[in-house]
C-alpha positions as CSV (number, residue, x, y, z in Angstrom):
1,X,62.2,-18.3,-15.6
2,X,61.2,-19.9,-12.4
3,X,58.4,-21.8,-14.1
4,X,60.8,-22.8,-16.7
5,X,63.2,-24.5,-14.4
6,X,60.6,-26.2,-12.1
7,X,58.9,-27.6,-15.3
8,X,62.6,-28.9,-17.1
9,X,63.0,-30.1,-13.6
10,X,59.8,-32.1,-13.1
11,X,60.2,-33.7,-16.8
12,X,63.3,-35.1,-15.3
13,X,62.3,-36.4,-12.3
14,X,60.1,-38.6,-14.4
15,X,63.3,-40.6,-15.2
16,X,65.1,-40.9,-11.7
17,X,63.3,-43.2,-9.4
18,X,64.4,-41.6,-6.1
19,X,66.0,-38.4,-5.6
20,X,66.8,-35.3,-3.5
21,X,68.3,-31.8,-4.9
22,X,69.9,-29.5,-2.4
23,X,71.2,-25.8,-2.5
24,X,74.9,-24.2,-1.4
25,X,74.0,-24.3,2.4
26,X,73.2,-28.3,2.5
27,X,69.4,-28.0,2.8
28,X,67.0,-30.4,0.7
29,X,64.8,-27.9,-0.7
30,X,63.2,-30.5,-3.8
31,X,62.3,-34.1,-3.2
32,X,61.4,-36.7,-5.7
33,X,59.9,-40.6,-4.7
34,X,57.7,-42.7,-7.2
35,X,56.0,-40.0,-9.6
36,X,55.8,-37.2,-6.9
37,X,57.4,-33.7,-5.9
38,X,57.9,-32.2,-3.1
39,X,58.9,-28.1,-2.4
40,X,60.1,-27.6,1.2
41,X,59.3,-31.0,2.3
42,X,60.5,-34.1,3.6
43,X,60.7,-37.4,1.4
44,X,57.7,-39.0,3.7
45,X,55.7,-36.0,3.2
46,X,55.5,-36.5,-0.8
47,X,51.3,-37.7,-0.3
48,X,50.0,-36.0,-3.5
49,X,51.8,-35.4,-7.0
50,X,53.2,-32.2,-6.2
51,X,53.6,-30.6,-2.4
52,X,54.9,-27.2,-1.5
53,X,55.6,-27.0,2.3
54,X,55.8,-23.1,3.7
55,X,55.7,-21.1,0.8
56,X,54.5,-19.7,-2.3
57,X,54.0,-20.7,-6.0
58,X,54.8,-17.6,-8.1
59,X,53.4,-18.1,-11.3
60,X,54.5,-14.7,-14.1
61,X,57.6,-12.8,-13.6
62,X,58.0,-9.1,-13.3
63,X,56.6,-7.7,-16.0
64,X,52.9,-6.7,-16.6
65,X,51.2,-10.3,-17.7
66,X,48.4,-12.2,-17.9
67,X,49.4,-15.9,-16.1
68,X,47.5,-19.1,-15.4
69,X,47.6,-22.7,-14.3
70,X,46.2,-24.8,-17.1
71,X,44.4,-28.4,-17.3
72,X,44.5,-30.5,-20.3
73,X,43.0,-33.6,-22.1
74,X,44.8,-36.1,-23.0
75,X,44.7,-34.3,-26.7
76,X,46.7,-31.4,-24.9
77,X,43.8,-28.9,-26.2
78,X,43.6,-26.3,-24.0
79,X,40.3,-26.6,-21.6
80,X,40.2,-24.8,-18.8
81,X,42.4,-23.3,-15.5
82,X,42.9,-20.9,-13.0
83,X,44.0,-17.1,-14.7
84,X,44.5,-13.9,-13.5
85,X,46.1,-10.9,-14.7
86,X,48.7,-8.4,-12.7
87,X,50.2,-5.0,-13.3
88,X,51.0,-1.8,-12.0
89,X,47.7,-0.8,-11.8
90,X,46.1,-2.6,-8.6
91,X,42.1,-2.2,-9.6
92,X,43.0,-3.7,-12.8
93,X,44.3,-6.9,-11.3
94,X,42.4,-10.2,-11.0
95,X,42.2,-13.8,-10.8
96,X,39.7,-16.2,-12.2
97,X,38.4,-19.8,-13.3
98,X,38.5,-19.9,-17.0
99,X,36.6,-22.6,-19.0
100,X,37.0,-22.7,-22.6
101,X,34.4,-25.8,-24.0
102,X,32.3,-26.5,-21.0
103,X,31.6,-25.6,-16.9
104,X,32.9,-24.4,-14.1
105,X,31.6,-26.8,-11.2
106,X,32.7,-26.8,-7.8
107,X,32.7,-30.1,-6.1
108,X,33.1,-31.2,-2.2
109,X,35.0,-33.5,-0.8
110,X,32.3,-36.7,-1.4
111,X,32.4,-36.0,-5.1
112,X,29.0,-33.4,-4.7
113,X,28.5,-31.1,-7.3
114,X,27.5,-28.1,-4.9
115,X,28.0,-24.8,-7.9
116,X,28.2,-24.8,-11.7
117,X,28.7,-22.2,-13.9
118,X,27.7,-22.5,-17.4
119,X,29.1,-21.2,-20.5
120,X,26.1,-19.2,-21.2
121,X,26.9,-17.3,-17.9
122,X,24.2,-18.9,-15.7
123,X,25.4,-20.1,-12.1
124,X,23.8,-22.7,-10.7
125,X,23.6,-23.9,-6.9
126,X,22.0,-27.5,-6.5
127,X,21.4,-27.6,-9.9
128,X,23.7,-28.6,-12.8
129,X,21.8,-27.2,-15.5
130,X,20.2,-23.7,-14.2
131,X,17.4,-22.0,-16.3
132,X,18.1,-18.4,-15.1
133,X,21.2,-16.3,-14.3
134,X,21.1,-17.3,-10.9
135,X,18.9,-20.7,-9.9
136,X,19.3,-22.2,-6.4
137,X,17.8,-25.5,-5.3
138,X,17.1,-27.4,-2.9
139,X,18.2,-31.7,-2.4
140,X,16.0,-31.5,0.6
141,X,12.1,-30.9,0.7
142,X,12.3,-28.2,2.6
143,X,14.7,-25.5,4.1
144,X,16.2,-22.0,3.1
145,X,18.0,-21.1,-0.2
146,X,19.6,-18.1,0.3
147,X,20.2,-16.2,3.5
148,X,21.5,-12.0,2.9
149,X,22.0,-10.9,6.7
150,X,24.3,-8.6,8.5
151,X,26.1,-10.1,11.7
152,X,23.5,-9.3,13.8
153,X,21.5,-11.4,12.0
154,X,19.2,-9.0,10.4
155,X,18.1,-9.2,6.9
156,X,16.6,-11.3,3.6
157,X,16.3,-15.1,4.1
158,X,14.6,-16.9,0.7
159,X,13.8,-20.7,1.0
160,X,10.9,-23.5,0.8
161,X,8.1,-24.6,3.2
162,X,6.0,-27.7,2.6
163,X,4.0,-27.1,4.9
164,X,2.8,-23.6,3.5
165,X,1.7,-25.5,0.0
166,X,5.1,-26.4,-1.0
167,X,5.6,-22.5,-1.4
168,X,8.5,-20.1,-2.3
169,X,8.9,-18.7,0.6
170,X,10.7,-14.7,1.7
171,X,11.9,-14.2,5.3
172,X,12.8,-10.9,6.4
173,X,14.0,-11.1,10.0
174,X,14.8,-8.8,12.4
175,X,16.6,-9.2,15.5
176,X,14.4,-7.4,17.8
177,X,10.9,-8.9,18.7
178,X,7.9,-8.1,16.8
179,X,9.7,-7.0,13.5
180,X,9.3,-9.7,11.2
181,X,8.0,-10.4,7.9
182,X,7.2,-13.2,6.0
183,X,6.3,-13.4,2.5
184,X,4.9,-16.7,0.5
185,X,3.8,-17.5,-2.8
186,X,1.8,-20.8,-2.7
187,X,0.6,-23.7,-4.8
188,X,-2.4,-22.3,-5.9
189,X,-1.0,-18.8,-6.9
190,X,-1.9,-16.8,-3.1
191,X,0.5,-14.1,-2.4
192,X,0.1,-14.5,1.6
193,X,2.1,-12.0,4.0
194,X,2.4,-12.5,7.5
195,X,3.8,-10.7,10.6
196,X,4.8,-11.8,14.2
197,X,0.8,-11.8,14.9
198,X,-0.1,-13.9,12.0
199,X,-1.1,-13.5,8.7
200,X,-1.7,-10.3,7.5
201,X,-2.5,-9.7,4.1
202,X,-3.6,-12.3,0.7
203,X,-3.5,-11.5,-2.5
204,X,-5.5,-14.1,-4.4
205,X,-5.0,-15.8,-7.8
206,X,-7.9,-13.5,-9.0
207,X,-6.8,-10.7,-8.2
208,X,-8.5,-9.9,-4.6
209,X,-6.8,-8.4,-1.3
210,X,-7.9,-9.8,2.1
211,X,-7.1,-7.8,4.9
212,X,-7.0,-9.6,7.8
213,X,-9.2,-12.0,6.0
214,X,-7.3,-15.1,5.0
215,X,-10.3,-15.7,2.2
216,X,-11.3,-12.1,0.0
217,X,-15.0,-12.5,-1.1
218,X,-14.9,-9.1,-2.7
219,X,-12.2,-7.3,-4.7
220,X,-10.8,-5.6,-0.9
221,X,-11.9,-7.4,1.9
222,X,-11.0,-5.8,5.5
223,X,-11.3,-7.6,8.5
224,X,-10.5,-6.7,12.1
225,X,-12.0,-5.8,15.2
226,X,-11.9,-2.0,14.4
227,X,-11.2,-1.5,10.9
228,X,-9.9,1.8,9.9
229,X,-8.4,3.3,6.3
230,X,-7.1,6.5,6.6
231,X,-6.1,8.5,4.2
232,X,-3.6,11.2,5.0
233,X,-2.1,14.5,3.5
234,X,1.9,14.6,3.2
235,X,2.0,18.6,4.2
236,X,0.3,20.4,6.9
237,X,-2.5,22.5,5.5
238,X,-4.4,25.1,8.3
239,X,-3.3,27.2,11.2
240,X,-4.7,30.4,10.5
241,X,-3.7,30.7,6.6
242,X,-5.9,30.7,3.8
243,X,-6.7,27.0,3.9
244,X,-10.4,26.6,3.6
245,X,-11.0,24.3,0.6
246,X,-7.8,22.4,0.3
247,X,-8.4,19.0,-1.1
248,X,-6.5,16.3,1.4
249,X,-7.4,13.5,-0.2
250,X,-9.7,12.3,-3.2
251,X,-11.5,8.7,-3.8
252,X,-12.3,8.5,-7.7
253,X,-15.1,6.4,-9.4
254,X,-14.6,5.8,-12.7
255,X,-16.1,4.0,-15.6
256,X,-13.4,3.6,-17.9
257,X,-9.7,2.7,-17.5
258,X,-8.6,5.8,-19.1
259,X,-7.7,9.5,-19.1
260,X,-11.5,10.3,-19.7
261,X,-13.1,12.6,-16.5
262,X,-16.4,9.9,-16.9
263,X,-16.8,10.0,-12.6
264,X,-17.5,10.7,-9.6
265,X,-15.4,11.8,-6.5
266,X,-15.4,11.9,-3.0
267,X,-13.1,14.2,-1.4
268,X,-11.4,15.5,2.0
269,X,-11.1,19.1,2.3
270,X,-10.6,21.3,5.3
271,X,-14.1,23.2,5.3
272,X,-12.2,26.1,7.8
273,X,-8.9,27.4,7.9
274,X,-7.7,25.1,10.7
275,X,-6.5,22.1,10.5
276,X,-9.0,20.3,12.2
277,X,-12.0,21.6,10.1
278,X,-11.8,18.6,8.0
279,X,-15.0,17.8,5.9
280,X,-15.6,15.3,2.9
281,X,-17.2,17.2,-0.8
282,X,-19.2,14.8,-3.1
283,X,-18.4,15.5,-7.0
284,X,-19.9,14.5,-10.5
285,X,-18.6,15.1,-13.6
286,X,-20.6,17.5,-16.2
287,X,-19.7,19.6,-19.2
288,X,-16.0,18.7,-18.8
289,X,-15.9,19.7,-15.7
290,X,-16.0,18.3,-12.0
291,X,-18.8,20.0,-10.1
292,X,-19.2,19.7,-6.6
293,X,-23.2,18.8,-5.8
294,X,-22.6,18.2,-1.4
295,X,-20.5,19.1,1.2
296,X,-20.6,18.0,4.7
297,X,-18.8,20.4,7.0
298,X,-16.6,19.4,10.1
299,X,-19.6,20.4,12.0
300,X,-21.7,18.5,10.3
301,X,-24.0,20.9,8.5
302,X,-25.2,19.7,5.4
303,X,-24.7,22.1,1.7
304,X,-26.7,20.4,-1.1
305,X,-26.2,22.8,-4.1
306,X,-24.0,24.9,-2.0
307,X,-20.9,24.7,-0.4
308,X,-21.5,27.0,2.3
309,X,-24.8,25.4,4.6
310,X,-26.3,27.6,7.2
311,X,-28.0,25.2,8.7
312,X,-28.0,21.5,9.8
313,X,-29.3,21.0,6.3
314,X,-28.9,23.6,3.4
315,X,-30.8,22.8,-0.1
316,X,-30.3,25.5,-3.3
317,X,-32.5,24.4,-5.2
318,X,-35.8,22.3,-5.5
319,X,-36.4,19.4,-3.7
320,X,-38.9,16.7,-3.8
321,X,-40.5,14.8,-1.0
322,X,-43.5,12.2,-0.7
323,X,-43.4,12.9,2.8
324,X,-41.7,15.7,4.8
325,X,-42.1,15.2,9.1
326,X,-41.2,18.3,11.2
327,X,-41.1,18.2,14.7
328,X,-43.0,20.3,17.1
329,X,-41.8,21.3,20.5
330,X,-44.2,20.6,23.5
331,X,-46.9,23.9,23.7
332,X,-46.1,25.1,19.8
333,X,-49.4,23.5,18.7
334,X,-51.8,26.7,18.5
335,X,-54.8,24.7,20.6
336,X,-54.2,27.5,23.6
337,X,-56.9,29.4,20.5
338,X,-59.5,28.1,21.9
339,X,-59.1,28.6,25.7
340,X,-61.6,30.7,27.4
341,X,-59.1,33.0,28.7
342,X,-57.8,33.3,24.7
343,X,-58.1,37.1,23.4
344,X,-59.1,36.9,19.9
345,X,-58.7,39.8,18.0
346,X,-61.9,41.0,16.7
347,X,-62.5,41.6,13.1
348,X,-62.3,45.0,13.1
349,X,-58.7,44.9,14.6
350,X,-57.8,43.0,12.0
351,X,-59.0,44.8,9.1
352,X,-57.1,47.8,10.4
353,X,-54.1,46.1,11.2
354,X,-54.1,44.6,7.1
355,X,-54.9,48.4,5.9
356,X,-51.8,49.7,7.9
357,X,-49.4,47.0,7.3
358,X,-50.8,44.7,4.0
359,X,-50.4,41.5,5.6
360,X,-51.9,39.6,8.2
361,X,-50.5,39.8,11.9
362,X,-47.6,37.8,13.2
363,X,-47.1,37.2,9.2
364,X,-44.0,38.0,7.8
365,X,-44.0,40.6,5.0
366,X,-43.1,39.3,1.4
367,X,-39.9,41.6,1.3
368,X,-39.1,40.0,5.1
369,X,-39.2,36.6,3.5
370,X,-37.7,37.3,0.1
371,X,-34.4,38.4,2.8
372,X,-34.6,36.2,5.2
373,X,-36.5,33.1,3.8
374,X,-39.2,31.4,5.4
375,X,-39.3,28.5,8.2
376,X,-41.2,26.5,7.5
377,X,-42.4,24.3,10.4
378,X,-43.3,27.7,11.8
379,X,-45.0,29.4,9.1
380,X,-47.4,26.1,9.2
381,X,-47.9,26.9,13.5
382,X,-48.7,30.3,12.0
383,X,-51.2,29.3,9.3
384,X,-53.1,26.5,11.6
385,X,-53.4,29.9,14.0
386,X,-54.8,31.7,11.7
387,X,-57.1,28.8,10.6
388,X,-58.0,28.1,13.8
389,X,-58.8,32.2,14.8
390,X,-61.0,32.3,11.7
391,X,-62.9,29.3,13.0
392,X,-63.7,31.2,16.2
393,X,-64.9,34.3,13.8
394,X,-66.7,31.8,11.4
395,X,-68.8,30.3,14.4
396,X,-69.3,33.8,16.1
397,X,-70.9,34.8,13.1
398,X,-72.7,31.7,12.3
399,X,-74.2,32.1,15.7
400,X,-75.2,35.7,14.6
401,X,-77.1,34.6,11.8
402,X,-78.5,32.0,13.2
403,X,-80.2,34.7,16.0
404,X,-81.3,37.1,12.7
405,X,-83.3,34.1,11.2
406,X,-85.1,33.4,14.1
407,X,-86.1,37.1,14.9
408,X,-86.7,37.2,10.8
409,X,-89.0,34.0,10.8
410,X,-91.2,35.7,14.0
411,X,-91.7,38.7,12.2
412,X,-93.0,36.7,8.7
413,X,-95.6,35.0,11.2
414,X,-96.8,38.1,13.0
């Protein structure tokens, strides 16, 4: 009813030149002066077409409705206004710009298109014809585009640096010291991350991460003054239970992109049942199955072709060598043989001791080594021992002969 009025009220004002309308109690409550109205005001205050001084425009009436303030052409097709909707239901209520041909924009005070919105639902800041959903830009060469932040100051700041390759550039900025972030995309296609220390982390156009190292000559390039890559277990494995063999972590070689097991592994596993016996297991893939070949324990023994090593170096199974070096401890070398204060075991001693026993003295037995295998840096000691003892026979007897010829060769010439 109220919009009614005003409206029959306005048309008339269009005829009177200069007017003023009052209510029962002698205020002046609606002004009129050269093609302007005023609500609430004073004649001198009349400055745009139509002025309401300390109150509101209510625009609807009681009733659940859908209102609005519409513009119109000159054609008096409808265009575009400011609508809303109330009823009884608050979360259903709203208000809105409503364009039915063309844009929203918004526009300062200098005539500057700062916002648009398009009919095709994209929104455009700095840019009147935006070529996503959301597409901010820049008038200046540089400077940030968007800013998400909590009071403090703490959060996601998006914008452009020319001096970073006239890259897109993320911000993430922390209030306290040494927790920030920044993220760039340059020119050339580098994804470049950098922290309060510097840059961090490159991802080039290729495809290669640098670590430290602004310019990746491999796939993965790590650089730094100690470079470490750890690889850790989410749970706790160890403290007593059943743990020994528990895989912690596994590095896979492969030589196809797919689910086929065509490689090789390398893997951390706890070779104990504490959490500090951590060892690494080298696998290959045979017969559909992963099979482990070496292991190196935490105390670094060696198992090739078994997982359980007894000794600094365990081989199961053959092994091939052009050269094998064992060292000798000082005074292990048998020469002491051949000292004149050496007891040498005549041949008779020997010859019993083979009759009672079936091998040769300070020789293991074949059942002894069958158990308990054989070393073999001292079976050689043993063996050059033996050598060197039958030496000492061989020239004992040599000398005996020797004598027997001579006596022999006197009798022939007697």
């Amino acid at each position: 009813m109220y919009k009614t009025i005003l409206t029959a009220v306005v048309m008339c004002l269009g005829h009177i030149g200069l007017a003023q309308f009052s209510n029962p109690d002698g205020n002046n409550d609606i002004h009129y002066n050269a093609g302007k109205v005023g609500v609430g005001t004073a004649s001198g205050d009349l400055k745009d077409l139509f002025t309401v001084k300390g109150g509101n425009i209510n625009i609807g009436n009681i009733t659940n409705q859908e209102y609005s303030v519409v513009f119109r052409p000159h054609d008096k097709s409808w265009r575009s206004g400011l609508i809303g909707y109330s009823s009884s239901t608050p979360p259903t209520d709203y208000i809105g710009l409503k364009s039915y041909y063309g844009s929203i924009r918004m526009i300062t005070n200098v005539n500057q298109e700062v916002m648009r919105i398009t009919r095709n639902n994209r929104v455009g800041i700095g840019v009147v014809a935006p070529d996503n959903t959301l597409d901010v830009r820049l008038s200046e060469s540089s400077g940030w585009l968007a800013r998400f932040a909590e009071t403090s100051g703490a959060g996601l700041i998006f914008g452009v640096n020319p001096n970073n390759d006239d890259a897109l550039s993320g911000f993430i900025a922390h209030t306290s010291a040494n927790r920030n972030i920044n993220y760039s995309v340059t020119g050339n296609g580098r994804h470049q991350f950098y922290t309060d220390w510097g840059r961090s982390m490159v991802i080039t156009s290729g495809g290669k991460i640098g670590i430290g190292q602004p310019i990746p000559e491999d796939l993965v390039h790590i650089r730094s003054e100690n470079p470490v890559i750890r690889i850790s277990n989410s749970n706790y494995h160890g403290g007593g239970g059943n743990a020994a063999g528990t895989v912690l972590g596994t590095i896979k070689f492969s030589n196809r992109d797919d689910n086929h097991n065509y490689r090789a592994e390398m893997r951390g596993i706890l070779t104990g049942n504490w959490a500090e016996y951590v060892g690494l297991s080298f696998t290959t893939h045979s017969s559909g199955q992963q099979i482990e070949r070496m292991r190196i324990m935490h105390d670094g023994s060696v198992g090739i072709g078994t997982t359980n090593p007894t000794a600094l170096l365990s081989v199961a199974g053959k092994m091939d060598a052009r050269e094998i070096k064992v060292e000798v401890e000082a005074g292990a070398t048998p020469d002491y043989v051949f000292a004149d204060d050496y007891k040498l075991s005549t041949l008779e001693e020997t010859a019993s001791y083979i009759e009672e026993n079936h091998h040769l003295p300070e020789i293991s037995s074949a059942k002894e080594m069958e158990a308990n295998g054989m070393n073999v840096g001292e079976m050689n000691l043993l063996l050059l021992k033996k050598i060197e003892e039958l030496t000492l026979h061989l020239i004992e007897k040599d000398r005996q002969l020797d004598d027997v010829i001579k006596r022999l060769q006197k009798l022939e010439k007697q």
